[in-house]
C-alpha positions in Angstrom: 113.3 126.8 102.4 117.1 126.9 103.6 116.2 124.8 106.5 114.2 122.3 104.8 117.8 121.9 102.7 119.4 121.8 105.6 117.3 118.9 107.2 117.3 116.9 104.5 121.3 117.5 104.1 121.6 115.8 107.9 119.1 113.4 107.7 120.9 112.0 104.5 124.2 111.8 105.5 122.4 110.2 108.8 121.2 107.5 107.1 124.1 107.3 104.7 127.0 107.0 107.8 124.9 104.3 109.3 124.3 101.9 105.7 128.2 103.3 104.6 130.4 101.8 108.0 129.3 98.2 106.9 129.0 98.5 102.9 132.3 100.5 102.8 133.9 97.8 105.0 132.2 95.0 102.8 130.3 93.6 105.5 127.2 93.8 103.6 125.5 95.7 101.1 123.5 98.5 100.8 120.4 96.0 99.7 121.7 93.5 102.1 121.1 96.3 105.1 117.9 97.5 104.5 116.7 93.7 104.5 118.2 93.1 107.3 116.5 96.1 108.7 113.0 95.2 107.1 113.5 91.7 109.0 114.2 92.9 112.4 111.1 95.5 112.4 108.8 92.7 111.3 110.3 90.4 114.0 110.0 92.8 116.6 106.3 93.2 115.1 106.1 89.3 115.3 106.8 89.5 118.9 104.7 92.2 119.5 101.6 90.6 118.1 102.4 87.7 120.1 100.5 88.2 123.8 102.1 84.9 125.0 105.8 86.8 124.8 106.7 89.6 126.6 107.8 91.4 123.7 110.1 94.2 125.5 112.5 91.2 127.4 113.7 90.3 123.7 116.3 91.8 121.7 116.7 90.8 117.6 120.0 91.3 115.8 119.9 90.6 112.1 123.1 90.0 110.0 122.3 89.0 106.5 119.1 87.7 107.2 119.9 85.7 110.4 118.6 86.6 113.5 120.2 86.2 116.7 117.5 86.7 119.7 118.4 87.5 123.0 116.9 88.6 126.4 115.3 87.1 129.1 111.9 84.5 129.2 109.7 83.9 131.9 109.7 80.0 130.7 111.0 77.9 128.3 107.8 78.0 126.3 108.0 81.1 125.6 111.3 81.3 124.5 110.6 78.9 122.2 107.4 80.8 121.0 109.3 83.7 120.4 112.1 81.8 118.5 108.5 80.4 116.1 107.6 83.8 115.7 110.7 84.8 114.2 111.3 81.9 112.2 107.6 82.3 110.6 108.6 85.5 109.3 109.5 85.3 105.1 113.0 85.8 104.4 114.4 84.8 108.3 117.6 82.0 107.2 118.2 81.4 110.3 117.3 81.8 114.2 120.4 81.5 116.9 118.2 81.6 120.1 120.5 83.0 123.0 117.5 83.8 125.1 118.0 82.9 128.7 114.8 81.6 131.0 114.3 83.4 134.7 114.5 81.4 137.8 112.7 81.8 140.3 113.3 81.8 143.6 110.5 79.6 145.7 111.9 81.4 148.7 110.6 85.0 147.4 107.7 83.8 145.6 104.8 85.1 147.3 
């Protein structure tokens, strides 16, 4: 019993330092940060689902519901697929895509 108190003791103040840092310095609030971590899982999901984007070369940030994706594509199309996926999702306001395309090399290309 004492250690099921304990967990729960750590894993609250876990989650409580993390949400605090940015509502104490009124960054955002408390609502404000679990939307903008509801929107990044389901973007992350988005890309996921998506078999045209390679899901794992992406990072999402998401400040008060706008998302700033970054990473590396393979093309241009599919940055801009994953920048569509993101967008589709309800309650995205905005979409700063700083996701850079690979070159290739003709030289190394097999």
């Amino acid at each position: 019993m004492r250690s099921i108190t304990k967990f729960s003791t750590v894993a609250a103040i876990a989650v409580l330092s993390t949400t605090g840092c940015r509502v104490m310095h009124h960054q955002e609030t408390a609502g404000q940060y679990v939307d903008d971590t509801t929107l990044s899982a389901r973007a992350k999901a988005a890309l996921i689902k998506d078999k045209e984007v390679k899901s794992s070369d992406f990072s999402v940030q998401v400040y008060q519901g706008n998302v700033t994706l970054t990473g590396v594509a393979s093309s241009p199309a599919e940055a801009r697929r994953a920048e569509m996926d993101i967008k589709a999702i309800e309650g995205v306001k905005s979409v700063k895509n700083d996701v850079r395309v690979a070159e290739t090399n003709p030289a190394t290309t097999r």
